[in-house]
mmJSON file of the N, C-alpha and C atoms, coordinates in Angstrom:
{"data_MODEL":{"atom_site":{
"group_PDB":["ATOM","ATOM","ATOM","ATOM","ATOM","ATOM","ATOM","ATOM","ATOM","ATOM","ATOM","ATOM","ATOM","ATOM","ATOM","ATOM","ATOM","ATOM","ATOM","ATOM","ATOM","ATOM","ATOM","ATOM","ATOM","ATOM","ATOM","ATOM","ATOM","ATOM","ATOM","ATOM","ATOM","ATOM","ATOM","ATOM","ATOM","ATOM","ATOM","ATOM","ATOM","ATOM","ATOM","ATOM","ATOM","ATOM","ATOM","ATOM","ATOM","ATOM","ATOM","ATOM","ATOM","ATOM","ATOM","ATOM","ATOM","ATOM","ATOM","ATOM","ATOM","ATOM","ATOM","ATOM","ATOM","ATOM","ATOM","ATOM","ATOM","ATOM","ATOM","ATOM","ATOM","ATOM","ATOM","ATOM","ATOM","ATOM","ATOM","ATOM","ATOM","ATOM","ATOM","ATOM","ATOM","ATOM","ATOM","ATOM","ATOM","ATOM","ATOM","ATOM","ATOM","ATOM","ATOM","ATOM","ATOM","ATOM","ATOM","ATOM","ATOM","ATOM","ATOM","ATOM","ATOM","ATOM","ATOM","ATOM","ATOM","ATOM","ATOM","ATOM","ATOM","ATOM","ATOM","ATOM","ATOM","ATOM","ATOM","ATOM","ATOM","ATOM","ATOM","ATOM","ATOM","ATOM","ATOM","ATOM","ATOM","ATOM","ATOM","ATOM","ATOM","ATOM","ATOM","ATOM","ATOM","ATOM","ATOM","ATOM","ATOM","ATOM","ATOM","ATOM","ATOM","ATOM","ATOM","ATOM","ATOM","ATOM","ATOM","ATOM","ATOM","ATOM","ATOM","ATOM","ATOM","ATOM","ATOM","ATOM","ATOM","ATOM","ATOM","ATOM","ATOM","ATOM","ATOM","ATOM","ATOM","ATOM","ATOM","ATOM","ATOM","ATOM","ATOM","ATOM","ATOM","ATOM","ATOM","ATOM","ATOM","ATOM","ATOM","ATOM","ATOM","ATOM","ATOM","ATOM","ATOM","ATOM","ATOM","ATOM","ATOM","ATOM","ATOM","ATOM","ATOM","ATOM","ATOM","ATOM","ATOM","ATOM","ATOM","ATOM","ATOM","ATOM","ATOM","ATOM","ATOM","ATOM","ATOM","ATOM","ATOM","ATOM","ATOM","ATOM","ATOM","ATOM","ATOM"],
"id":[1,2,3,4,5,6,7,8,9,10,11,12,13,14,15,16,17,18,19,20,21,22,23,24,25,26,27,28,29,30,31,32,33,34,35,36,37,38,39,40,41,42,43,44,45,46,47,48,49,50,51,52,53,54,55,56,57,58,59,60,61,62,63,64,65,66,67,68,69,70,71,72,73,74,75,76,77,78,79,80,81,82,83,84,85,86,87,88,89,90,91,92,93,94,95,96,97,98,99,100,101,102,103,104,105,106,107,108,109,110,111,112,113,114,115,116,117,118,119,120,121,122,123,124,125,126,127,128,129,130,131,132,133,134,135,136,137,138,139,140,141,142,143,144,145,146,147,148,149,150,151,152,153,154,155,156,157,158,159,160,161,162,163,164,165,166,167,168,169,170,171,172,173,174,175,176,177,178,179,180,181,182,183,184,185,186,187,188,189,190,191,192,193,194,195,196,197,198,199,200,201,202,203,204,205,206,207,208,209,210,211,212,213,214,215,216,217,218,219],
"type_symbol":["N","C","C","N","C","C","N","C","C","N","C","C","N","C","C","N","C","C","N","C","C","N","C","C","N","C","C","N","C","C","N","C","C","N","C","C","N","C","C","N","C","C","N","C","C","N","C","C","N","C","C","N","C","C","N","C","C","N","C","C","N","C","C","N","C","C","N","C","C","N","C","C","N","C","C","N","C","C","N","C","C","N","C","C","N","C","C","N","C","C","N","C","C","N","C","C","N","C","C","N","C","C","N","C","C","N","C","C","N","C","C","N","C","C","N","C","C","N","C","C","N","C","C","N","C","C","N","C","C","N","C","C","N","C","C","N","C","C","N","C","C","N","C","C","N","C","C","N","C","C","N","C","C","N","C","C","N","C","C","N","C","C","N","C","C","N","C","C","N","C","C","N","C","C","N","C","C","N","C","C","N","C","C","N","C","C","N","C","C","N","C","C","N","C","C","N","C","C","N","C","C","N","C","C","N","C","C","N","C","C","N","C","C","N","C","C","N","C","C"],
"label_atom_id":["N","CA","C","N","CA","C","N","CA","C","N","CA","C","N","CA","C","N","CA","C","N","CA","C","N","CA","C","N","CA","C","N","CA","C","N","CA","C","N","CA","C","N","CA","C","N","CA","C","N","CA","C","N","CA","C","N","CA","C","N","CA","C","N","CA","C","N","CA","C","N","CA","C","N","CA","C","N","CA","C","N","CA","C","N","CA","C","N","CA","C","N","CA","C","N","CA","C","N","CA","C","N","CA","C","N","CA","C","N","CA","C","N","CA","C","N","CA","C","N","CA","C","N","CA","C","N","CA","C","N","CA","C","N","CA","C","N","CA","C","N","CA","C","N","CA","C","N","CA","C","N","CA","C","N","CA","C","N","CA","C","N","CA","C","N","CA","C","N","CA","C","N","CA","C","N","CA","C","N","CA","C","N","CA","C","N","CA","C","N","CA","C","N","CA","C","N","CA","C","N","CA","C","N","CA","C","N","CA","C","N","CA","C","N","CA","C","N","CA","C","N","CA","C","N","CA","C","N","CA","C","N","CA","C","N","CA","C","N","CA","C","N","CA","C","N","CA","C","N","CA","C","N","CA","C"],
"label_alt_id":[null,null,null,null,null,null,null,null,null,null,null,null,null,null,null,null,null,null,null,null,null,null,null,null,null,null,null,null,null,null,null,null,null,null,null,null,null,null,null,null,null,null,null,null,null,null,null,null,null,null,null,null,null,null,null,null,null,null,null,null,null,null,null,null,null,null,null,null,null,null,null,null,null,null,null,null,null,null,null,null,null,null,null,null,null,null,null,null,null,null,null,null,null,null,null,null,null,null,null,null,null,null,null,null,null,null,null,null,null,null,null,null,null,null,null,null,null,null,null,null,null,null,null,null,null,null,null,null,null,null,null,null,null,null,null,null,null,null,null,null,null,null,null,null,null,null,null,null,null,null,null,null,null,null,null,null,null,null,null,null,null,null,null,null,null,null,null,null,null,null,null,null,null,null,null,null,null,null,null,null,null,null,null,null,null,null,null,null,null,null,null,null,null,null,null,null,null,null,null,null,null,null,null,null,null,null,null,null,null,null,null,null,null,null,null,null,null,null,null],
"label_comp_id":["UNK","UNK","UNK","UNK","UNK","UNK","UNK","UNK","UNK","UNK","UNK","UNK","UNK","UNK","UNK","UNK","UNK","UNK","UNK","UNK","UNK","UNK","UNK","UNK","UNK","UNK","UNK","UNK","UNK","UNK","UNK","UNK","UNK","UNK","UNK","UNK","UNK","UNK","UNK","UNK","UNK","UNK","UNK","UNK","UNK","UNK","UNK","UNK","UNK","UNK","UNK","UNK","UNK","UNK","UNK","UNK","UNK","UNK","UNK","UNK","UNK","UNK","UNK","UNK","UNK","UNK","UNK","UNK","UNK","UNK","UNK","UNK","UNK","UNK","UNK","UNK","UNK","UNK","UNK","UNK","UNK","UNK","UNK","UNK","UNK","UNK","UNK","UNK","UNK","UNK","UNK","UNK","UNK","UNK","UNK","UNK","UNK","UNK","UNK","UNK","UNK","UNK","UNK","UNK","UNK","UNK","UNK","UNK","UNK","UNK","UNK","UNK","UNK","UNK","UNK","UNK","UNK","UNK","UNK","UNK","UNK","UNK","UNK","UNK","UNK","UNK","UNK","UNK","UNK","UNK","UNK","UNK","UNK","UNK","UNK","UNK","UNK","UNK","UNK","UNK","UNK","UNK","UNK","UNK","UNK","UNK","UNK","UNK","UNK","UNK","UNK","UNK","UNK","UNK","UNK","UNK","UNK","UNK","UNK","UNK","UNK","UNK","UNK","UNK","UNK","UNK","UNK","UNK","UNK","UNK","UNK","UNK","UNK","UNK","UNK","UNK","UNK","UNK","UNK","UNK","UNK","UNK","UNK","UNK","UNK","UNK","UNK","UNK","UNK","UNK","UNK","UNK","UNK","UNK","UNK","UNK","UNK","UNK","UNK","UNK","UNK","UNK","UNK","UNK","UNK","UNK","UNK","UNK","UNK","UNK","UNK","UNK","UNK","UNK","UNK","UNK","UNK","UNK","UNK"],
"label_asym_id":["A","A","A","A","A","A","A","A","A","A","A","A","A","A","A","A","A","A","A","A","A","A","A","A","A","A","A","A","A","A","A","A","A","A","A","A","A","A","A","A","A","A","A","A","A","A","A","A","A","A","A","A","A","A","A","A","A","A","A","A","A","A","A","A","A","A","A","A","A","A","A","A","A","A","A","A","A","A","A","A","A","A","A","A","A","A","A","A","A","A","A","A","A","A","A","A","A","A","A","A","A","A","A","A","A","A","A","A","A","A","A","A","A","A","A","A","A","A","A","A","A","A","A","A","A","A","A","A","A","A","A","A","A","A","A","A","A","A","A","A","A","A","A","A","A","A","A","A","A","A","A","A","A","A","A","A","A","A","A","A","A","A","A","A","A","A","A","A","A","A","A","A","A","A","A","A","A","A","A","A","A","A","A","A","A","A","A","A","A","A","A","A","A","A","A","A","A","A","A","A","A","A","A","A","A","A","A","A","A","A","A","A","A","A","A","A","A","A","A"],
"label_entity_id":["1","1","1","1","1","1","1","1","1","1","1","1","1","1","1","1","1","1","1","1","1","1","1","1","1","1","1","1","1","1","1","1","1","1","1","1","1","1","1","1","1","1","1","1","1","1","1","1","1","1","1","1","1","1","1","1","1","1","1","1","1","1","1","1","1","1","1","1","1","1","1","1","1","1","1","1","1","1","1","1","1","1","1","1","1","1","1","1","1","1","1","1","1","1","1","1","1","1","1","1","1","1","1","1","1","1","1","1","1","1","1","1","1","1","1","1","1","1","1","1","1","1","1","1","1","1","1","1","1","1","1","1","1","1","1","1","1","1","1","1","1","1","1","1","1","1","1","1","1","1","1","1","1","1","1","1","1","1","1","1","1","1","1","1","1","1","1","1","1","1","1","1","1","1","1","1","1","1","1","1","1","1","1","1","1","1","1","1","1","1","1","1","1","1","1","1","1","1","1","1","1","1","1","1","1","1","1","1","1","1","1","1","1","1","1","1","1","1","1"],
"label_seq_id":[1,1,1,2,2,2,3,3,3,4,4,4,5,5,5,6,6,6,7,7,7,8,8,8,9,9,9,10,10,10,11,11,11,12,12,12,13,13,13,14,14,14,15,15,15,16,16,16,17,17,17,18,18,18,19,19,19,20,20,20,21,21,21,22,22,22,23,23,23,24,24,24,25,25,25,26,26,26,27,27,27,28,28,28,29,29,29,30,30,30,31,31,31,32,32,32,33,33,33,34,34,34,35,35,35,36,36,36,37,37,37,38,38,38,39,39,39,40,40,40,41,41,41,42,42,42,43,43,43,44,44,44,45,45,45,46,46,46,47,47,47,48,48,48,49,49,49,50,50,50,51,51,51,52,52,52,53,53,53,54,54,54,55,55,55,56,56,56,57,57,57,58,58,58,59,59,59,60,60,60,61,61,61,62,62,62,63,63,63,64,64,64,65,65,65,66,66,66,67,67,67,68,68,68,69,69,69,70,70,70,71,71,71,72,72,72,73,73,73],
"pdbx_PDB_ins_code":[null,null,null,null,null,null,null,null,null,null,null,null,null,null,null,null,null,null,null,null,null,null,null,null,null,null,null,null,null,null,null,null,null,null,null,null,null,null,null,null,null,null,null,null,null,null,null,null,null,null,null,null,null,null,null,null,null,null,null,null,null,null,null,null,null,null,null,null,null,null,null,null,null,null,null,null,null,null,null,null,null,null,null,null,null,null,null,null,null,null,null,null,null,null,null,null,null,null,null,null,null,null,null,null,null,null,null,null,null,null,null,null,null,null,null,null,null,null,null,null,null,null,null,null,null,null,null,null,null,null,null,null,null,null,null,null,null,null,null,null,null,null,null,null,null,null,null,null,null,null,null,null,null,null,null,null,null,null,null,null,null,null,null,null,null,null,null,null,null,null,null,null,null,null,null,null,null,null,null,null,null,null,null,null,null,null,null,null,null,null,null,null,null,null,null,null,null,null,null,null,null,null,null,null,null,null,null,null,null,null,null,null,null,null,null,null,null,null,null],
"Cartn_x":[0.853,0.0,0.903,0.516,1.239,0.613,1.273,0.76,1.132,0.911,1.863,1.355,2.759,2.563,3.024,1.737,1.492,2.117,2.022,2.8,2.738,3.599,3.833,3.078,2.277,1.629,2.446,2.976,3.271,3.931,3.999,5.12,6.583,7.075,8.785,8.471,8.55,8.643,10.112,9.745,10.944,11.203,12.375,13.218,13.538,14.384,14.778,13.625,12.297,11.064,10.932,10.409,9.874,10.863,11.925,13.052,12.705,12.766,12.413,11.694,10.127,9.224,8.945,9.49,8.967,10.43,11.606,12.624,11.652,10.639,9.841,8.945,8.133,6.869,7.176,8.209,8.573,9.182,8.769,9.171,10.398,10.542,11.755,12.503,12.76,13.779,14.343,15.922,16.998,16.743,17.706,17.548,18.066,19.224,19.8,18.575,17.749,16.642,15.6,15.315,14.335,14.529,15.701,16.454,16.039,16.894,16.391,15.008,13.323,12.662,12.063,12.32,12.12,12.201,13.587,13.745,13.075,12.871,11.479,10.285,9.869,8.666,8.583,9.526,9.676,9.406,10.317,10.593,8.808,8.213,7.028,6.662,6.898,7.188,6.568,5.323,4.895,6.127,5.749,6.454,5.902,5.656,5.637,6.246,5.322,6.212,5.309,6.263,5.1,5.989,3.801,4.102,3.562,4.484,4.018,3.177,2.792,1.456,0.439,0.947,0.109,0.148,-0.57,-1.525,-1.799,-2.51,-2.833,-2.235,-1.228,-0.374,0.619,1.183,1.574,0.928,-0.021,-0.836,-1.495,-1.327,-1.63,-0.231,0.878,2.339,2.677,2.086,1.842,1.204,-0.248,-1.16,-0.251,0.547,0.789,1.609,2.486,3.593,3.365,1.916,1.267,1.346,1.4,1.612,0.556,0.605,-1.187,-0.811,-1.841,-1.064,-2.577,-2.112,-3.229,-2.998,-4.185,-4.04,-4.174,-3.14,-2.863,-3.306,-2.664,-3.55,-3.839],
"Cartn_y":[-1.166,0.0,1.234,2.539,3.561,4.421,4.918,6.22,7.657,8.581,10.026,10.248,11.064,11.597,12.962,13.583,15.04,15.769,15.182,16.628,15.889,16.457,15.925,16.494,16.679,17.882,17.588,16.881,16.7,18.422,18.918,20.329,20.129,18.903,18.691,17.162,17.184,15.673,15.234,13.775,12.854,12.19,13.058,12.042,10.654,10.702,9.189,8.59,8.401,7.457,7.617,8.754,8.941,8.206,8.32,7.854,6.029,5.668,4.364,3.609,4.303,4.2,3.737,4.927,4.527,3.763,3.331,1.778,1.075,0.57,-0.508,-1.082,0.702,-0.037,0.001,0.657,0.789,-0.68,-0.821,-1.95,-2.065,-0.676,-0.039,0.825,1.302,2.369,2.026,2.268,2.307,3.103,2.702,4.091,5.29,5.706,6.92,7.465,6.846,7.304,7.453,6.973,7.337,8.403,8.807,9.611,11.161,11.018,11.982,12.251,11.694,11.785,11.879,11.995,12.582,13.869,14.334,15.961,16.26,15.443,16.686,16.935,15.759,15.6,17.017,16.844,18.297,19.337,19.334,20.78,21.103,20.371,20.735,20.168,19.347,18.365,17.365,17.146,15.721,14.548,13.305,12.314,11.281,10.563,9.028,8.084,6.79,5.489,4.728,3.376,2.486,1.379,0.873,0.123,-1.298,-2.057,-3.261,-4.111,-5.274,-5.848,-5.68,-5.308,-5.273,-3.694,-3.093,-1.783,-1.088,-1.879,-1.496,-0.893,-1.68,-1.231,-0.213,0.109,1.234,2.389,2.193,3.468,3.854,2.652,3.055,3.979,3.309,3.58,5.327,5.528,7.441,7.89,7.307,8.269,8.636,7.263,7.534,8.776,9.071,10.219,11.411,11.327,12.59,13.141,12.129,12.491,11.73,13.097,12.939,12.183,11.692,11.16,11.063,10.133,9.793,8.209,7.659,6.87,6.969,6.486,6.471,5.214,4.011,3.044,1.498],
"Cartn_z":[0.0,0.0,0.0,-0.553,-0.868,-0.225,0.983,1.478,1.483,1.775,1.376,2.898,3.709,5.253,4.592,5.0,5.398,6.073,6.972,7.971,9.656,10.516,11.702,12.525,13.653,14.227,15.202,16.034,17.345,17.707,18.676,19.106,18.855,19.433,19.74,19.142,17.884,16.903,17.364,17.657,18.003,16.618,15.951,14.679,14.846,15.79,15.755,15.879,16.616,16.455,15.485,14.379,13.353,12.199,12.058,11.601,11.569,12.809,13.222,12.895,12.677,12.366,10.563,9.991,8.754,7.994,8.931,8.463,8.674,10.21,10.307,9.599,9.242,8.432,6.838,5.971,4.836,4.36,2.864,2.441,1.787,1.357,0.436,0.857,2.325,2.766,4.157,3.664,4.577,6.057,6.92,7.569,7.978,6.584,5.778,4.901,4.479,3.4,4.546,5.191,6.497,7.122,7.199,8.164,7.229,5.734,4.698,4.658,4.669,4.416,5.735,6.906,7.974,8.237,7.956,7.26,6.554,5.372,4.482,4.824,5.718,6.464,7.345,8.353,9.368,8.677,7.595,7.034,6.466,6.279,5.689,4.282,3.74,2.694,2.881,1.817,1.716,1.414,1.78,1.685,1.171,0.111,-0.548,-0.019,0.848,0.847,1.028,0.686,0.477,1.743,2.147,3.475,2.938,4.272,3.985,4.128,4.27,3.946,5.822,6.619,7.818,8.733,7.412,7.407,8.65,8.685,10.005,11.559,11.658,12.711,12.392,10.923,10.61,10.815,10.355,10.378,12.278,12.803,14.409,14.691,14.256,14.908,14.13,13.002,12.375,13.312,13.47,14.728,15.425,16.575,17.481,17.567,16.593,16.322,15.79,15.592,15.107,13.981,12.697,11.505,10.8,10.15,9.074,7.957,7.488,6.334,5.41,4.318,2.976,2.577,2.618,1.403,-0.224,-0.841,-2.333,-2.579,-2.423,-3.162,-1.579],
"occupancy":[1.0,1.0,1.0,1.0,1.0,1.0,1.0,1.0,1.0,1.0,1.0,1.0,1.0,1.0,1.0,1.0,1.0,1.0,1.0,1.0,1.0,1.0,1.0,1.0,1.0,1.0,1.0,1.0,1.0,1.0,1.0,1.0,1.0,1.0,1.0,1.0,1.0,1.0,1.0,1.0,1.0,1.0,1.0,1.0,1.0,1.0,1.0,1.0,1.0,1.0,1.0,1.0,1.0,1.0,1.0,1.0,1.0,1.0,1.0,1.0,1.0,1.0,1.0,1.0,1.0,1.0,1.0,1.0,1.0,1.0,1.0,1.0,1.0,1.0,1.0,1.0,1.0,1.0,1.0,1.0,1.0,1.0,1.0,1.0,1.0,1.0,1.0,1.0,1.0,1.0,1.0,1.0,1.0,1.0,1.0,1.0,1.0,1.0,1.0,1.0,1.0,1.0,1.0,1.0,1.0,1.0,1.0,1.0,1.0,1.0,1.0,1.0,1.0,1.0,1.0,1.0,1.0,1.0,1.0,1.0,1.0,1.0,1.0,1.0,1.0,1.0,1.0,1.0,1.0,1.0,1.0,1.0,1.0,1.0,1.0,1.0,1.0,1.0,1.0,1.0,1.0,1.0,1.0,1.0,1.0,1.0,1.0,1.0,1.0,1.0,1.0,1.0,1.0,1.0,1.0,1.0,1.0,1.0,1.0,1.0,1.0,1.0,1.0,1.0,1.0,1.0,1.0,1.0,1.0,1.0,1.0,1.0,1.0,1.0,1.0,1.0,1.0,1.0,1.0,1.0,1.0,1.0,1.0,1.0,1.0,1.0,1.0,1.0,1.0,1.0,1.0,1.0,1.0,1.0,1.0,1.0,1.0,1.0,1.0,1.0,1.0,1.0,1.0,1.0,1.0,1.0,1.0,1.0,1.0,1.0,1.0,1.0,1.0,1.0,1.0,1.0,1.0,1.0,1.0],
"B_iso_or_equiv":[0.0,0.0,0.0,0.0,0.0,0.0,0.0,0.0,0.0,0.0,0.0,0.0,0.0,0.0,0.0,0.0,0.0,0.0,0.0,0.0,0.0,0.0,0.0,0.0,0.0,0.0,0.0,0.0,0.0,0.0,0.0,0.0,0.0,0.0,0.0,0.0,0.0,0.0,0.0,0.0,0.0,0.0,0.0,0.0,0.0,0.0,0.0,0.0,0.0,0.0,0.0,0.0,0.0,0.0,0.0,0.0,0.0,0.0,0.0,0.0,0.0,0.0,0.0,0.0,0.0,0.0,0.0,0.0,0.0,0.0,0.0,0.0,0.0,0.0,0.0,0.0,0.0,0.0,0.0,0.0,0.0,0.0,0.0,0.0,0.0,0.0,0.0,0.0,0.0,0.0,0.0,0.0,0.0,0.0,0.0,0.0,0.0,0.0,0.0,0.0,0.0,0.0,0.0,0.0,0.0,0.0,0.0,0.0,0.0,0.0,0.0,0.0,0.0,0.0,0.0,0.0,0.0,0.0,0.0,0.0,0.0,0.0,0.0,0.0,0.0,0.0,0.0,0.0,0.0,0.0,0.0,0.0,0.0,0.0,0.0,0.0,0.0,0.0,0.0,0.0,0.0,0.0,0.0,0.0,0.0,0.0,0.0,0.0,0.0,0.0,0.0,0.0,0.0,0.0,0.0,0.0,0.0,0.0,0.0,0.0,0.0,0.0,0.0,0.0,0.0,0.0,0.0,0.0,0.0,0.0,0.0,0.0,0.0,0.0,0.0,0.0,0.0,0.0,0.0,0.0,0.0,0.0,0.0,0.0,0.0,0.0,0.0,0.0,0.0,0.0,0.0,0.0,0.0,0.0,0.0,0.0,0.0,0.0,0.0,0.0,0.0,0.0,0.0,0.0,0.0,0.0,0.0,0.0,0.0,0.0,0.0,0.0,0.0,0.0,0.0,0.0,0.0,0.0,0.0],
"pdbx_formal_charge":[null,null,null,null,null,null,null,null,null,null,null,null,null,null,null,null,null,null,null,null,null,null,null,null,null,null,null,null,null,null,null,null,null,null,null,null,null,null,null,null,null,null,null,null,null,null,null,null,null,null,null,null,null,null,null,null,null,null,null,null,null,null,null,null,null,null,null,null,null,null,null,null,null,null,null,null,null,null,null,null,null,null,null,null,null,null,null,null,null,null,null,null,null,null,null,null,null,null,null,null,null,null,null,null,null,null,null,null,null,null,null,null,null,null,null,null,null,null,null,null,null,null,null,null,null,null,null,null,null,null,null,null,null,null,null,null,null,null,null,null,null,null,null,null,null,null,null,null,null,null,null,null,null,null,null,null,null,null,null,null,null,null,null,null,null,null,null,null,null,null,null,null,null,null,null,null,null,null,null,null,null,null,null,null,null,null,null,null,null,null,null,null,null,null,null,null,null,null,null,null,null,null,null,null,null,null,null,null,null,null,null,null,null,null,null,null,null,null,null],
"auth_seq_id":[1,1,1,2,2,2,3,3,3,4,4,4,5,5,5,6,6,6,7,7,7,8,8,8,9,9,9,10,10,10,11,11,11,12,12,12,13,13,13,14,14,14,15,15,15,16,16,16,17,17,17,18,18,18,19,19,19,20,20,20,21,21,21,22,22,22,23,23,23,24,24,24,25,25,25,26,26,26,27,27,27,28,28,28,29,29,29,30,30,30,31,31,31,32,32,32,33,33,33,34,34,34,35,35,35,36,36,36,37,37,37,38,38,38,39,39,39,40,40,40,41,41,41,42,42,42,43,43,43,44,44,44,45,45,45,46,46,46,47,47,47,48,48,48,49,49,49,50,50,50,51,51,51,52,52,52,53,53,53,54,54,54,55,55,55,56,56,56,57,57,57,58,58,58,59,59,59,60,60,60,61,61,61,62,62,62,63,63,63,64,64,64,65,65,65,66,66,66,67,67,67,68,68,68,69,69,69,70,70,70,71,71,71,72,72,72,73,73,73],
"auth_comp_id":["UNK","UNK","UNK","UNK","UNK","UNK","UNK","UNK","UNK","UNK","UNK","UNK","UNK","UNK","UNK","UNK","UNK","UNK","UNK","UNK","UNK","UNK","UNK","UNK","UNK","UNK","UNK","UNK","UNK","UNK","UNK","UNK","UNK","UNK","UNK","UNK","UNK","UNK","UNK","UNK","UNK","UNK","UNK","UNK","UNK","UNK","UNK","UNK","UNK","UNK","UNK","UNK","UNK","UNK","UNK","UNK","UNK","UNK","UNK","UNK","UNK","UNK","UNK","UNK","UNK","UNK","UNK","UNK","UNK","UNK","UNK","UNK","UNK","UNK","UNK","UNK","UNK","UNK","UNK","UNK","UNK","UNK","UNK","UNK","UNK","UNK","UNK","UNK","UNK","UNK","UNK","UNK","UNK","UNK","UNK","UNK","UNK","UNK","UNK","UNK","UNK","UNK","UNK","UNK","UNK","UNK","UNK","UNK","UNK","UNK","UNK","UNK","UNK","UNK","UNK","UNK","UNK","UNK","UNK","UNK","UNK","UNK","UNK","UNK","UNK","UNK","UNK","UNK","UNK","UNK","UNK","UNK","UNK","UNK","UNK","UNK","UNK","UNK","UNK","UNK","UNK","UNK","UNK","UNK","UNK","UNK","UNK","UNK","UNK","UNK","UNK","UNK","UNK","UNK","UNK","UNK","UNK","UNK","UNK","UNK","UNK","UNK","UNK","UNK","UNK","UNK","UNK","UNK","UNK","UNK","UNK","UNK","UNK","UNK","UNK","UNK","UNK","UNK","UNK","UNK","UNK","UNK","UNK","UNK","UNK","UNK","UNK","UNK","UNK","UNK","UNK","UNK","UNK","UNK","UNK","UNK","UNK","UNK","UNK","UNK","UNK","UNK","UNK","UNK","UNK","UNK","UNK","UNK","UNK","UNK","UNK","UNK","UNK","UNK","UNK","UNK","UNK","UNK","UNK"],
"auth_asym_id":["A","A","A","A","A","A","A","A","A","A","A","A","A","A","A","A","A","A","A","A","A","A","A","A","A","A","A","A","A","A","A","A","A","A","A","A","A","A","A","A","A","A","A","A","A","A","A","A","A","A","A","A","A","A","A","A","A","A","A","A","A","A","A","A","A","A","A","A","A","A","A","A","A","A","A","A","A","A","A","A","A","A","A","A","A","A","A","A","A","A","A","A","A","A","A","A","A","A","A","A","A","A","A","A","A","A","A","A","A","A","A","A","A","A","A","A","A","A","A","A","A","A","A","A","A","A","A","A","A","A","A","A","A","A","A","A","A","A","A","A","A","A","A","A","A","A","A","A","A","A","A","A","A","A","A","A","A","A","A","A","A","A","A","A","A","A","A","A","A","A","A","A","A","A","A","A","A","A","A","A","A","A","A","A","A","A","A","A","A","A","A","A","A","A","A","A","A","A","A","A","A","A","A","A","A","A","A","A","A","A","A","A","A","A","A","A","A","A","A"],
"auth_atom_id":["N","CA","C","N","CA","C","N","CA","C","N","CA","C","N","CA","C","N","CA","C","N","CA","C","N","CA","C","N","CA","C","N","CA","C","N","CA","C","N","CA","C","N","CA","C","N","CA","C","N","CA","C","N","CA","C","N","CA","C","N","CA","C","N","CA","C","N","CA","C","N","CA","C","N","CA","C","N","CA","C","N","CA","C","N","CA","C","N","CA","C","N","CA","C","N","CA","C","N","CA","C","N","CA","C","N","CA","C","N","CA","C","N","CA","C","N","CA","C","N","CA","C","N","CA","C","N","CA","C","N","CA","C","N","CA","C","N","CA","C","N","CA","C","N","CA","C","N","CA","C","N","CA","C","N","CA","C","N","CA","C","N","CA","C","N","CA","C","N","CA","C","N","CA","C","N","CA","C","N","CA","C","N","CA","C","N","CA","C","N","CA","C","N","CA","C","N","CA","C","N","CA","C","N","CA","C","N","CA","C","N","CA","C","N","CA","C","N","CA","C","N","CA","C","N","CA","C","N","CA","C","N","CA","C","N","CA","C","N","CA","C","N","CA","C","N","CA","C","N","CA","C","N","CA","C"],
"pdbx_PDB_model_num":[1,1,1,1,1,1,1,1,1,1,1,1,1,1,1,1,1,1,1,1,1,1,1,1,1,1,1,1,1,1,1,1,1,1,1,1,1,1,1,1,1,1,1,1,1,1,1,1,1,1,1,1,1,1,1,1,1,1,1,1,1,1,1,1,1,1,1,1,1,1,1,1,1,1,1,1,1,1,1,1,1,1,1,1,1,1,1,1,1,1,1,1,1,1,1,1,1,1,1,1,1,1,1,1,1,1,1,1,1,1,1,1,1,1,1,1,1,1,1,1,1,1,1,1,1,1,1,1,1,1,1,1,1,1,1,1,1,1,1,1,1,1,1,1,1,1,1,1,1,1,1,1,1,1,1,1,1,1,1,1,1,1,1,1,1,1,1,1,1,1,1,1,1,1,1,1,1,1,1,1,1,1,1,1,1,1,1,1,1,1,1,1,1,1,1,1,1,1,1,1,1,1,1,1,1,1,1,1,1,1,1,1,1,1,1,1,1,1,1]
}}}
């Protein structure tokens, strides 16, 4: 599944979780490319990635960190 994260709301976003987070649930990114797309995230930058087959708990583990996101497919 392909999702795009919006934006972070949390006040004081924790990188390294967020970082953490989308190595865990990503099917296709390092966590130098996690790390990069964490920064664009902050900075205010949509982000594209695609998760892997158990949905669900990804998308609990975004809530939890306060980042909005979309489903694409």
């Amino acid at each position: 599944m392909k999702i795009n994260l919006l934006s972070c709301d949390a006040q004081r976003p924790d990188k390294r979780a967020i970082v953490q987070c989308i190595t865990d649930i990503s099917s296709n990114v390092d966590p130098s490319l996690a790390n990069e797309l964490t920064s664009i995230l902050l900075d205010g930058d949509p982000v594209d990635i695609e998760i892997d087959e158990n949905s669900s708990s990804a998308l609990r583990a975004l809530r939890k960190l306060s980042i909005d996101y979309e489903i694409m497919e």
